[in-house]
C-alpha positions as CSV (number, residue, x, y, z in Angstrom):
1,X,-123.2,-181.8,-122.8
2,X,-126.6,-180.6,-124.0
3,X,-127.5,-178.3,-126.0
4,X,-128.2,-174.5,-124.7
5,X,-130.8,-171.7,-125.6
6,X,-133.8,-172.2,-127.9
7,X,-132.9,-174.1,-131.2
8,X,-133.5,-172.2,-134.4
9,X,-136.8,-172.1,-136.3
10,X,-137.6,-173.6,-139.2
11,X,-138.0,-170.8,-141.2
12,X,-134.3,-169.2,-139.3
13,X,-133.0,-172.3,-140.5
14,X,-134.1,-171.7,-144.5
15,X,-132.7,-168.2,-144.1
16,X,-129.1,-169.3,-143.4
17,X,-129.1,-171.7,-145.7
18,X,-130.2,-169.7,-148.7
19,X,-128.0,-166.8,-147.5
20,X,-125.1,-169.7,-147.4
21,X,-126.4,-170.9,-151.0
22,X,-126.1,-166.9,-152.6
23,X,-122.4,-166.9,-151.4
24,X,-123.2,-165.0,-148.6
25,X,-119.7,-164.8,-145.8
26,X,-120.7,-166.6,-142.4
27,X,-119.7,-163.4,-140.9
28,X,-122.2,-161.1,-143.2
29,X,-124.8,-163.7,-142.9
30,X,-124.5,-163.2,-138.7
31,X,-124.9,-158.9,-139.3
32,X,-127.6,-159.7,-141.7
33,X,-129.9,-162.1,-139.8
34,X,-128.7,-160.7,-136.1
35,X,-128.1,-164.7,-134.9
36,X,-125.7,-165.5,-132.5
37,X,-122.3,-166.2,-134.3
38,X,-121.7,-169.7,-132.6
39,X,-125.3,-171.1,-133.6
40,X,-124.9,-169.5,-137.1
41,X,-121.3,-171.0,-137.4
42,X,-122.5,-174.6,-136.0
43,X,-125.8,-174.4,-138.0
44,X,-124.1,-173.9,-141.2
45,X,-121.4,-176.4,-140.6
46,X,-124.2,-179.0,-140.1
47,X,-125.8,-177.7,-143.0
48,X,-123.0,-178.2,-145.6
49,X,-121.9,-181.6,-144.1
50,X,-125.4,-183.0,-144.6
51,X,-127.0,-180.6,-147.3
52,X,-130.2,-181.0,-145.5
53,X,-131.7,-178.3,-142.3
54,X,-133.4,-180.2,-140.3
55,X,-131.7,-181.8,-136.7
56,X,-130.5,-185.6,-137.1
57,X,-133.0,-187.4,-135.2
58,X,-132.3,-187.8,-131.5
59,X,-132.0,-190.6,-129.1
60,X,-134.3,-191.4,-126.4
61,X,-137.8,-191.5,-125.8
62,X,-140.0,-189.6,-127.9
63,X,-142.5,-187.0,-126.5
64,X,-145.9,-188.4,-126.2
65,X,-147.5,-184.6,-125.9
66,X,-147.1,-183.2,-129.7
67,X,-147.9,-179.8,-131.4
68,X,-151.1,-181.1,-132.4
69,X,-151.8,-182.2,-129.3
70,X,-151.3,-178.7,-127.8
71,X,-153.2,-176.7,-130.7
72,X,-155.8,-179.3,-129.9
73,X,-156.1,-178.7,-126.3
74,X,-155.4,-174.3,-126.9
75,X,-158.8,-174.8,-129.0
76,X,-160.5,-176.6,-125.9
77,X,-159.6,-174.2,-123.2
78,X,-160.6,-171.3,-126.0
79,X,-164.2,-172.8,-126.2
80,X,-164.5,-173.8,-122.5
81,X,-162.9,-171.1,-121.0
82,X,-165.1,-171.1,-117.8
83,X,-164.5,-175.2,-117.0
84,X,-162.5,-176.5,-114.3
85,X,-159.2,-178.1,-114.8
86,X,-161.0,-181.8,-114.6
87,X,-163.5,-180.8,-117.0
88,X,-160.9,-179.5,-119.6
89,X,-158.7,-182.7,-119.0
90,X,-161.9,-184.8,-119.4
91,X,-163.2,-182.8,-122.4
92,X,-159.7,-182.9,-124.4
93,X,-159.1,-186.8,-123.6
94,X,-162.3,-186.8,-125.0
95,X,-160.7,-185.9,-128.6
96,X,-157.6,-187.5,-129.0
97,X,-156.6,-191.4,-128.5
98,X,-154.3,-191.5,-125.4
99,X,-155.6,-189.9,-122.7
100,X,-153.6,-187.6,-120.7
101,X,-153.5,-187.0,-116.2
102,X,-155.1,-183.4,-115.6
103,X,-150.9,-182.7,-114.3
104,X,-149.9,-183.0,-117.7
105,X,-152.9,-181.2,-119.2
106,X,-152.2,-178.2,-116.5
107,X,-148.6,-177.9,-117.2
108,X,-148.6,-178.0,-120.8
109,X,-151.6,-174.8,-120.7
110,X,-149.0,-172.7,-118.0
111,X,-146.2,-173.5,-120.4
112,X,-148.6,-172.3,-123.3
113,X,-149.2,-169.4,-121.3
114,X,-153.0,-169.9,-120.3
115,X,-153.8,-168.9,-116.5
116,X,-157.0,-169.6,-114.4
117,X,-157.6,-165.6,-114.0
118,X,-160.4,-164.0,-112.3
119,X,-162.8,-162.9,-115.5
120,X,-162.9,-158.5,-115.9
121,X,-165.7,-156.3,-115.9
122,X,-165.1,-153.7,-118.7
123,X,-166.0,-150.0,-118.4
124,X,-166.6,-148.7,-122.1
125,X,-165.6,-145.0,-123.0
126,X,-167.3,-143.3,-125.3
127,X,-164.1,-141.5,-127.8
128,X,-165.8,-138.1,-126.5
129,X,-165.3,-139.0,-123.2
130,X,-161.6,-140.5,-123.6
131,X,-160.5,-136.9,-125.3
132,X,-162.6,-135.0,-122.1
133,X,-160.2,-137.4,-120.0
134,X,-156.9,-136.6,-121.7
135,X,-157.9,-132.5,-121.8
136,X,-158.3,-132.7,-118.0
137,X,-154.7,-134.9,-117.9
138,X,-153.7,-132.5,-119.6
139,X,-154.9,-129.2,-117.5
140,X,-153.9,-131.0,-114.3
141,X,-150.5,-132.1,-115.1
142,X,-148.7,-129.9,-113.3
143,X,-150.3,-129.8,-110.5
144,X,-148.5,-131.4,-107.2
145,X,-149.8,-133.3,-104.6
146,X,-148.8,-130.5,-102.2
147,X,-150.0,-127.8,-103.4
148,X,-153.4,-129.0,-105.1
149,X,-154.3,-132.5,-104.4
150,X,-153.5,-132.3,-100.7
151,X,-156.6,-130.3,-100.2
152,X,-159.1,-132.3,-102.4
153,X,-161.9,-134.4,-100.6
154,X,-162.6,-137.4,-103.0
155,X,-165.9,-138.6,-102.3
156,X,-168.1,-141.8,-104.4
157,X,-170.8,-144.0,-103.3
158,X,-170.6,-147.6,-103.2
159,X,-172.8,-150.5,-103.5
160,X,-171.4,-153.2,-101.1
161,X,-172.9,-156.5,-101.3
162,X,-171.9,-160.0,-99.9
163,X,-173.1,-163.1,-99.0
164,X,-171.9,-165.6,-101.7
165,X,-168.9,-165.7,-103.8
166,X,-169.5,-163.9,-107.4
167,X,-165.9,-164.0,-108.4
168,X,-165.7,-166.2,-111.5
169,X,-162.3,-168.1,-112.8
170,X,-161.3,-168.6,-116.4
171,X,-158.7,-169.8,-118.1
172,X,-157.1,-167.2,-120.4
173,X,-153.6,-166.1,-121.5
174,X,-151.8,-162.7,-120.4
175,X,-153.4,-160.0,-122.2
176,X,-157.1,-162.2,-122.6
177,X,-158.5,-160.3,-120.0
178,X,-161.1,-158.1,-121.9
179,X,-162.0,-160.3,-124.7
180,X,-165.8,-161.0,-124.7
181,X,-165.8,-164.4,-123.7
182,X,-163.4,-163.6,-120.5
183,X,-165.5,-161.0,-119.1
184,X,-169.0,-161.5,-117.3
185,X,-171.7,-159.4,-115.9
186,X,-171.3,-158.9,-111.7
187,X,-173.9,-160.9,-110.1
188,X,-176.1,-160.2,-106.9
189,X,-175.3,-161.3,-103.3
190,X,-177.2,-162.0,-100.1
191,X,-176.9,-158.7,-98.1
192,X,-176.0,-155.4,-99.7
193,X,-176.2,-151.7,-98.6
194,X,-175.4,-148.6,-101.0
195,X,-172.9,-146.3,-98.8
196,X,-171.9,-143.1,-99.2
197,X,-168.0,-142.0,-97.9
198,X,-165.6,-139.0,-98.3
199,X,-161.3,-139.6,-97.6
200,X,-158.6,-136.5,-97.0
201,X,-154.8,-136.4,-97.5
202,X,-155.3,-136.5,-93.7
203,X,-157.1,-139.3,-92.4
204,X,-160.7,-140.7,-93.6
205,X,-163.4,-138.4,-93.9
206,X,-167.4,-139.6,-92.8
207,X,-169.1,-142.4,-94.3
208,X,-172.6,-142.9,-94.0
209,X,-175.7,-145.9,-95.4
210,X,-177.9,-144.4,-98.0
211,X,-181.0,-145.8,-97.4
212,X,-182.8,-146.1,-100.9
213,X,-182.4,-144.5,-104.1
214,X,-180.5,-141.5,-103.7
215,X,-182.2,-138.8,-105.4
216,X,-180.9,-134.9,-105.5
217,X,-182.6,-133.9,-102.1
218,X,-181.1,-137.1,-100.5
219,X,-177.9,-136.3,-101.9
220,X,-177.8,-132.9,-100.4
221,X,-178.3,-134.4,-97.5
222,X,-175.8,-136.2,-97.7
223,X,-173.4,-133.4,-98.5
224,X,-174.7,-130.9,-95.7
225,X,-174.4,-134.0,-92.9
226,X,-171.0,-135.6,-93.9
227,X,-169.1,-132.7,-95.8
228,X,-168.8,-130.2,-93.7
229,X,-167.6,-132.0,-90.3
230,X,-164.7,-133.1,-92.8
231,X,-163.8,-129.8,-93.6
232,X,-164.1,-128.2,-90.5
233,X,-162.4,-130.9,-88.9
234,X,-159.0,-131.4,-91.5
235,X,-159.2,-128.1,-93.0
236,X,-159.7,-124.9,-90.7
237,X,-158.1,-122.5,-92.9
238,X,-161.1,-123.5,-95.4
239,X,-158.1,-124.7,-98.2
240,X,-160.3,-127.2,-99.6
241,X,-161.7,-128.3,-103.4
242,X,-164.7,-130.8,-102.9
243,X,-164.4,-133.8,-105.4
244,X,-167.4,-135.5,-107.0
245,X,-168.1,-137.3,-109.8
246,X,-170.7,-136.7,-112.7
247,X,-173.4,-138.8,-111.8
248,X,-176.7,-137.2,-113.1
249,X,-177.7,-136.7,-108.8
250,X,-174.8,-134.8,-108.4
251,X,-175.3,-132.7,-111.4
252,X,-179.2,-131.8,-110.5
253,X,-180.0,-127.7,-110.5
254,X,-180.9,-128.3,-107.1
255,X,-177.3,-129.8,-106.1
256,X,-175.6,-126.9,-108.0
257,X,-177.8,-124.4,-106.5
258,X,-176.9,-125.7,-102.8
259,X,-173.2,-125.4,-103.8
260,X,-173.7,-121.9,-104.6
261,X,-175.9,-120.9,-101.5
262,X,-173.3,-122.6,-98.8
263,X,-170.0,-121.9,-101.0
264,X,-169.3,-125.5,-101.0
265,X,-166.0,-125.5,-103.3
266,X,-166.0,-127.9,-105.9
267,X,-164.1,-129.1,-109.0
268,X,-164.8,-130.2,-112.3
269,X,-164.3,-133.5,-113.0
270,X,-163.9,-135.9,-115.9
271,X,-166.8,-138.2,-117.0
272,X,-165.9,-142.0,-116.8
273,X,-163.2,-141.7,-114.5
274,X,-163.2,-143.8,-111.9
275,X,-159.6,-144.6,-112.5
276,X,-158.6,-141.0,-111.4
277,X,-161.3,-141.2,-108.4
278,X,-158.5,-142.7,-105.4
279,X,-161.5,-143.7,-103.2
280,X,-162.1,-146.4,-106.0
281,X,-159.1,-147.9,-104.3
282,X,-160.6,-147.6,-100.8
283,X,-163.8,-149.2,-101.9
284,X,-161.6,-152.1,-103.1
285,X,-159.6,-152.5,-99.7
286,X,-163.3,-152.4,-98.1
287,X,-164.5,-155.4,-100.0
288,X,-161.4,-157.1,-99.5
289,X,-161.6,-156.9,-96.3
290,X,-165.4,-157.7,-95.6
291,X,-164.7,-161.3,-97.1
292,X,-162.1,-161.5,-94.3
293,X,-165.3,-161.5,-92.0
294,X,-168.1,-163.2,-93.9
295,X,-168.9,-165.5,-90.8
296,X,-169.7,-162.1,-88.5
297,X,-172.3,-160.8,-91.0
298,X,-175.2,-162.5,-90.9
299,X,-177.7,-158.8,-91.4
300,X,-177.4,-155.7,-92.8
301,X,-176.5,-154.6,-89.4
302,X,-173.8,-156.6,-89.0
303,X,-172.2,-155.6,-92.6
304,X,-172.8,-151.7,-91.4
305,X,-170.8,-152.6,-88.2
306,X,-167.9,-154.7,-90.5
307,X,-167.6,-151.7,-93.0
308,X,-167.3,-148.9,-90.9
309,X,-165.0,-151.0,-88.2
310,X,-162.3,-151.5,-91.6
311,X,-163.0,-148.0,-92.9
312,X,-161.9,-146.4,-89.3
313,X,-159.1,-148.4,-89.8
314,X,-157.6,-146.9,-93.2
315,X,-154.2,-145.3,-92.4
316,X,-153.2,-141.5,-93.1
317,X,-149.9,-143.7,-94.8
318,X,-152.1,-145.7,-96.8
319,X,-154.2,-142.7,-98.2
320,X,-151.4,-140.1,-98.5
321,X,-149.7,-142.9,-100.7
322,X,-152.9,-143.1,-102.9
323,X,-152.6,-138.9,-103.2
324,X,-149.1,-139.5,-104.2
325,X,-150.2,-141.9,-107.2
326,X,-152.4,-139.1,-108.6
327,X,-149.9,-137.8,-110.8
328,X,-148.4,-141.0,-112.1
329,X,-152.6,-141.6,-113.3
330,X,-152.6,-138.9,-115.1
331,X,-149.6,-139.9,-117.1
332,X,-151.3,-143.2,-117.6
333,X,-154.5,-141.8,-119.2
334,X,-152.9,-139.9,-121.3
335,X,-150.6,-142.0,-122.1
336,X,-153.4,-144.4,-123.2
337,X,-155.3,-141.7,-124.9
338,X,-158.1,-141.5,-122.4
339,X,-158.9,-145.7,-121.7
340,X,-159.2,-146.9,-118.3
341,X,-156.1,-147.5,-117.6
342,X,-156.6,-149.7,-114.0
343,X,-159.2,-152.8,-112.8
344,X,-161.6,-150.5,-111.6
């Protein structure tokens, strides 16, 4: 029968046998180095028939794939993280004197615990802005989804564009996501249009194509058009809290004075945020989606027809499930001390 489990390291190995050297008991060395008391009973048996740690050498073929072989080809996929599997194969056979099939070169990266990942766009915070985060966390904590975040209208604008593929694949281990050379700028696409939409603990609220820039008397425009209906229509008792972010246009004099002069409601709300904003998770599903139906856009006017078409679709389940998440985010930022603590 083979042997079982993970063999002990080199340097385990030294530590038994200089424990077994001072006199140590086999049973105190075991509560001392927290081993399993089979291995450290076999290991040390080994070790005083032959006075010597290492394994006898074993029978059968030996590997052709060695550790030098593999710090070799971590070093490659480090300095080439953007290449294909072909050109990594290509590149390492390139190095060393037996060349290996791009199977073998694949399944000795997964077993090394590097992944073709999709590269991360990072949102820095400044360490003002992460304590702002964690005061709000903190303010909002215990609030409930019943009786607060039930009534709050998160609204955001969002720059769609498609038309070609911008997602980029790396290769990277778990955790490599947001080291410089695994993250890369977003790049433009064929059609775009910068749109403008509100959602409820109800149902989805309006959305609407800003046409240009949007500026502060565009963006009360916006409001006056697309807010209201929303309220009127999911909130008649007028128990609402309008949600914004902090976007220099929504800050404008002009925009504040407008809330004052129509009693718009609205909340304060943490710079930097978007992990907090739920509609960043709509905006997501929305893009999703659209590449679903790349071969029925072929205008502007046909990517207008294809978002609002998935946005009427968003269940009440689906967004009442993303009001339900707003305490567990809070947790999260705090908990990270005020990073981003999700993709967006």
């Amino acid at each position: 029968m083979g042997r079982k489990g993970k063999e002990l390291t080199s340097d385990q190995k030294s530590h038994l046998a200089a424990l077994n050297d001072a006199g140590y008991k086999k049973s105190d060395i075991v509560k001392l180095t927290g081993i399993k008391q089979s291995t450290v009973y076999s290991f040390l048996k080994r070790y005083e028939h032959r006075g010597d740690i290492e394994n006898i050498r074993r029978s059968g073929r030996p590997k052709s794939f060695h550790d030098w072989d593999m710090r070799k080809l971590s070093c490659c996929v480090k300095k080439h993280r953007r290449k294909s599997l072909s050109e990594i194969t290509n590149i390492f056979n390139e190095s060393i004197d037996r060349p290996f099939s791009k199977r073998t070169v694949e399944r000795k990266l997964h077993s090394d615990g590097f992944h073709k990942r999709s590269v991360k766009k990072k949102i820095r915070i400044c360490e003002v802005n992460k304590k702002k985060r964690v005061a709000y966390c903190k303010g909002n904590l215990h609030k409930t989804v019943n009786a607060h975040w039930s009534k709050v209208i998160f609204s955001d604008e969002c720059n769609v564009v498609i038309g070609q593929d911008s997602r980029v694949s790396i290769w990277r281990k778990d955790g490599e996501e947001w080291l410089t050379d695994c993250i890369c700028p977003p790049s433009q696409r064929k059609y775009s249009l910068m749109i403008w939409g509100c959602i409820t603990y109800h149902g989805v609220g309006t959305i609407t194509v800003v046409e240009g820039n949007i500026n502060a008397l565009k963006y009360i425009d916006i409001i006056d058009n697309n807010v209201w209906p929303v309220v009127v229509r999911h909130f008649p008792d007028n128990d609402y809290v309008f949600q914004d972010d902090n976007a220099p246009v929504h800050r404008a004099r002009s925009v504040q004075d407008f809330r004052r002069e129509t009693g718009l409601k609205s909340m304060n709300w943490p710079a930097q945020s978007p992990d907090l904003n739920i509609i960043e998770n709509c905006w997501w599903v929305l893009k999703r989606e659209l590449q679903k139906r790349t071969q029925n856009i072929n205008n502007t006017k046909d990517l207008e027809r294809e978002i609002r078409d998935i946005w009427d679709n968003l269940t009440v389940t689906y967004l009442k499930s993303l009001y339900n998440s707003i305490p567990r985010r809070i947790l999260r930022v705090m908990r990270n001390k005020g990073n981003i603590t999700t993709k967006y």
